[in-house]
N, C-alpha and C positions, 0 to 999 in steps of 0.2 A: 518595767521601768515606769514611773509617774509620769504624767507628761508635764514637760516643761511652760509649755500655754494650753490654758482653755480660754475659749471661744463662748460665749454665751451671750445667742438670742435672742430676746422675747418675741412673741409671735402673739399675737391678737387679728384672726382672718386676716391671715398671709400668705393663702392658699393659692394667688395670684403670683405673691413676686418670689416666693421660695423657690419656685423650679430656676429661677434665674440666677436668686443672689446665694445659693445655699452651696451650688457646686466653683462658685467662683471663692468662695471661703472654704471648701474641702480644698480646690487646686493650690490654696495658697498654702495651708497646713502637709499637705503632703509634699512639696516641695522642698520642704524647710529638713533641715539636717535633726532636728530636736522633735520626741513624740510632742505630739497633741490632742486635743479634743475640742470637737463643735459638740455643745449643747446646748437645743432649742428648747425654750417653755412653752409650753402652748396654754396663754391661760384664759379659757374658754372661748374657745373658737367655736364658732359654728358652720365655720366652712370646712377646706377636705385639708385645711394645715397639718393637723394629726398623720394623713394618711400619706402627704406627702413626703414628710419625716420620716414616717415607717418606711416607707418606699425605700426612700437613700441610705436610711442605716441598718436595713434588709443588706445590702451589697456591700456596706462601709462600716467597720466596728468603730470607726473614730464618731459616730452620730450617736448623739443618744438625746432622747426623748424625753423629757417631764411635763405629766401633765397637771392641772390644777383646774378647778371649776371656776374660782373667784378668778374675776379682772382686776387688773392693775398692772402699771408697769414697774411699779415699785417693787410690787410683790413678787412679779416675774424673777426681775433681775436677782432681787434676794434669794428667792428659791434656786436660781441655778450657782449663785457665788456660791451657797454653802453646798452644793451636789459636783462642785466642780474640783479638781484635784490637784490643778497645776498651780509649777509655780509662781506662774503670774497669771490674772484673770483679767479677761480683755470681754468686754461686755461692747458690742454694738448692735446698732437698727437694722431691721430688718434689708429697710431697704438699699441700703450699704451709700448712704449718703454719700459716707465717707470712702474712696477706694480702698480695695484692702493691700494694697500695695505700701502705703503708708503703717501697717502693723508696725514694721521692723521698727520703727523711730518712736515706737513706746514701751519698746524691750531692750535690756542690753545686748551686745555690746556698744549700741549706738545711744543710747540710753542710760545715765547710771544716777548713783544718789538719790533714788525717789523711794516713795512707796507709793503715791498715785500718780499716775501719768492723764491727764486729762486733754478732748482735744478743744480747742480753743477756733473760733472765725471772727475772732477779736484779738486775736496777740495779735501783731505785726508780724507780716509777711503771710497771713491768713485769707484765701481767698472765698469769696461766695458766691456760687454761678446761679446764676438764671432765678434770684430768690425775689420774691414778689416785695415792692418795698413795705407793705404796711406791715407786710410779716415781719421784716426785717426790724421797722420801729415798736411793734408792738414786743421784741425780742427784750430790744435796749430798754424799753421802759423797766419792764420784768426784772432784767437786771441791775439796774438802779436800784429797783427796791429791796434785790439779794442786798447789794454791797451796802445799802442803810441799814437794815433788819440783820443782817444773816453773816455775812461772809467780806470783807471790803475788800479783801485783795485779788479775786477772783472774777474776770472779765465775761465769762460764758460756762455758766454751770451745768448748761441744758442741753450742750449737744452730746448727741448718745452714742458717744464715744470714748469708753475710760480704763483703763487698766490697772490692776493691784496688786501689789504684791501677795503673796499668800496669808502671809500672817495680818497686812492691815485689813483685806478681806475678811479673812474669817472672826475678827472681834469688831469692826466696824456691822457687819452684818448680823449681827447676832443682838444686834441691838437697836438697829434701824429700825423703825415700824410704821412708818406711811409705805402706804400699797400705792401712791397716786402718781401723777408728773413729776411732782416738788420732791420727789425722794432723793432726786441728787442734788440738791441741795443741803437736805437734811443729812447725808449721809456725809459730804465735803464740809456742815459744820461742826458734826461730832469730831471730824478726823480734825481740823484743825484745832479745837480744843485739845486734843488728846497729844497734837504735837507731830503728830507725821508727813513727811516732806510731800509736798504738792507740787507740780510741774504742769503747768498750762502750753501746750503746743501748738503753733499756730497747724492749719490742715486746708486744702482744698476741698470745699464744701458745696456737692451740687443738688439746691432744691430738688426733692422729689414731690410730684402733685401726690394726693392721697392723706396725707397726715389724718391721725385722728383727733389729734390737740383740735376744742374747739376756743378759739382765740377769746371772744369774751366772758363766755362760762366758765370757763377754765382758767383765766386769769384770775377773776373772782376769786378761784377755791385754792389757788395757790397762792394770793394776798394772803389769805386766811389760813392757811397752810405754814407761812413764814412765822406767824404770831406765838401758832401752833405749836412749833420746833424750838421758837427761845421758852416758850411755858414749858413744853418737856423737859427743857434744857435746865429750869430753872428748880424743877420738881424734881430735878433725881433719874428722871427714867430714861433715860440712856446710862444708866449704872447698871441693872439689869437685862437679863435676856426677854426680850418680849415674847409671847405667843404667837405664832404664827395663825 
């Protein structure tokens, strides 16, 4: 039988927190009355993330492993939506920011009428623990400039917490093509072009120290990222399947 959710990932040296966050997201999927699958990407790691992976899906058929040499979180993600088989696809961070106890409330039966379900520490009733403030304003600024450039109805594009239906998955991803941060961005403004239902949920959200986002380099490249996506947008190529 298919599974009903996948679970995907991204792992860039996670070789720290995976022994932690990886069997608290197996316990949550084997609990659940519907199959599933976790699948982690590992896109080039140089720590023991690969072998931690093997380790747990050595014992667990529900693990499965992809690897890829190139970095990016874009790329990750995309790589596992299209290796994934269920029917929703629920892509979070590593280090489970978000609890995963929260799943259930971006799947039906609690759930319905969408095709994304996105989680939001901006809708109301959204909490953020222990998050350092300049991160927090250096967040809002970022998205100011989504909702001028990109996207206006969308409060928080960036937490890396989303789920999809099968089908907006698999033609949303087939056409994404930033490998970087701003890929959920790019990916939330194809989909709203195209017309499919967006659902922002507010979430309790607890800073983890470690991020790899470096906040002023990486703001830069996703200013320049956002320009990026409406010239794609404007050229045609999100009409085509990009090369990976």
């Amino acid at each position: 039988m298919p599974p009903f959710l996948s679970i995907i990932v991204p792992a860039l040296n996670e070789g720290l927190r995976l022994p932690e966050t990886l069997p608290q997201i197996l316990d949550f999927l084997h609990r659940q009355s519907y199959p599933g699958e976790l699948l982690v990407v590992d896109n080039g790691s140089t720590d023991c993330t690969a072998a931690v992976v093997r380790e747990m899906a050595a014992g667990d058929p529900t693990v499965r492993l992809i690897q890829v040499d190139r970095r990016g979180k874009g790329l990750a993600v995309r790589l596992g939506m299209q290796a994934a088989s269920g029917e929703y696809r629920f892509f979070c961070d590593a280090d489970l920011s978000m609890p995963v106890d929260q799943i259930p409330r971006f799947l039906p039966p609690q759930l319905s009428g969408f095709d994304i379900a996105i989680a939001s520490r901006e809708a109301p009733g959204a909490r953020r623990i222990a998050e350092p403030a300049y991160r927090h304003w250096i967040g809002r600024g970022f998205n100011l400039l989504v909702r001028s450039l990109a996207i206006p109805d969308l409060h928080d594009t960036q937490c890396g917490f989303k789920c999809f239906r099968a089908q907006a998955a698999i033609d949303l991803f087939s056409v994404q093509r930033l490998d970087g941060w701003t890929f959920d961005v790019e990916t939330l403004f194809i989909a709203q072009r195209r017309g499919y239902r967006i659902v922002e949920l507010p979430i309790p959200w607890h800073y983890r120290a470690g991020s790899r986002v470096k906040p002023l380099l990486d703001s830069l490249v996703m200013l320049a990222d956002l320009f990026r996506i409406r010239s794609n947008w404007r050229q045609g190529l999100y009409a085509a399947s990009p090369r990976l």
